[in-house]
C-alpha positions in Angstrom: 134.8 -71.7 134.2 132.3 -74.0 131.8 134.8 -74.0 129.3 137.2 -75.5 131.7 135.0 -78.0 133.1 133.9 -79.5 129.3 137.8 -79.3 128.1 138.4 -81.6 131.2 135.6 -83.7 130.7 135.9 -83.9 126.9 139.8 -83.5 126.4 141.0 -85.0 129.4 138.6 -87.6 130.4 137.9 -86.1 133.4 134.0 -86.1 134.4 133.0 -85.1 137.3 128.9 -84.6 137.9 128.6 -82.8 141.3 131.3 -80.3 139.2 128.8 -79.7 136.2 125.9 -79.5 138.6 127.6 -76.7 140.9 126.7 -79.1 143.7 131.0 -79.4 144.5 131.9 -76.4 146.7 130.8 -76.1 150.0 128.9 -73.2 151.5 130.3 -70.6 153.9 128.2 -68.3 156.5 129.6 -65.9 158.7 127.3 -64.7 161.2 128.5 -60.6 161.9 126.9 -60.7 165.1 129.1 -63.8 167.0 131.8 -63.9 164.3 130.6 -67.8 164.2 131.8 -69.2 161.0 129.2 -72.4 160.0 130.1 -74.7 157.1 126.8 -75.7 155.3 126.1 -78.6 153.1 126.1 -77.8 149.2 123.0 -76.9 147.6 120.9 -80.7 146.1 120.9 -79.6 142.9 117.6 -80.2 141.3 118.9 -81.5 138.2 121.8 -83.4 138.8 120.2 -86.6 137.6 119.7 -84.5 134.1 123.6 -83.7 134.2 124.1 -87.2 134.0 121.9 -88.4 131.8 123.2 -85.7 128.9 127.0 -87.4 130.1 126.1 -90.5 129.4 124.8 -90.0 126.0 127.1 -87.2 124.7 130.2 -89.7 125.5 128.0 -92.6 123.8 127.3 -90.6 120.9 130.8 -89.3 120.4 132.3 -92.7 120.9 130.0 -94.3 118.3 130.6 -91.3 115.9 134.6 -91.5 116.4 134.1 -95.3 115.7 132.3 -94.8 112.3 135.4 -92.2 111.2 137.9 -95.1 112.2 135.8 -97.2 110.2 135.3 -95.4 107.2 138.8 -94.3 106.6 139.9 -97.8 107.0 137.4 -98.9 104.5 138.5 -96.3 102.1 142.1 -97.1 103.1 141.2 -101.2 101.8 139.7 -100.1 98.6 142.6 -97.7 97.1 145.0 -100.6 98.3 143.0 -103.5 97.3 143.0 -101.9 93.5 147.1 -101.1 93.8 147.3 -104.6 94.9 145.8 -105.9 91.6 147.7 -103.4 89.3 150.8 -104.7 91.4 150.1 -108.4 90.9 149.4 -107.8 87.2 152.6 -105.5 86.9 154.7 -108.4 88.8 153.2 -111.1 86.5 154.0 -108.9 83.0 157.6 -108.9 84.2 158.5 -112.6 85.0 156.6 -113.5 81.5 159.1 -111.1 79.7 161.9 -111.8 81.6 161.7 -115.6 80.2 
């Protein structure tokens, strides 16, 4: 059940903070004397305000992390380009000299 609810929240974008604090699903008591079925508030959960904190600075953290890969790779990406680039200017310029 944990593993679902970070797979959603990671994978799928979907967060929700009463889910990770248990503090969703609604209470149920059945009293064996009357039968009387009562529907109770969930449970405050003590450290809800905890849960959110930690989700607000995992998803900053992995969305500052995911932006230093993108900007890495394109950086690398420039360089090995940028030195074709010359070879292929140089190359280019060899052959219209010889070709005159």
């Amino acid at each position: 059940d944990c593993f679902m609810q970070v797979y959603q929240m990671v994978v799928l974008g979907e967060a929700d903070s009463s889910e990770l604090a248990n503090t969703g699903v609604t209470q149920w008591k059945v009293d064996l004397i009357s039968g009387v079925v009562q529907q109770s508030a969930p449970p405050q959960a003590e450290n809800l305000d905890v849960v959110r904190v930690m989700l607000i600075f995992v998803s900053f953290v992995i969305g500052v992390s995911l932006m230093n890969l993108f900007l890495a790779m394109l950086c690398l990406t420039y360089e090995l380009n940028h030195e074709k680039a010359h070879l292929s200017f140089m190359r280019s310029r060899t052959k219209l000299v010889l070709d005159q």
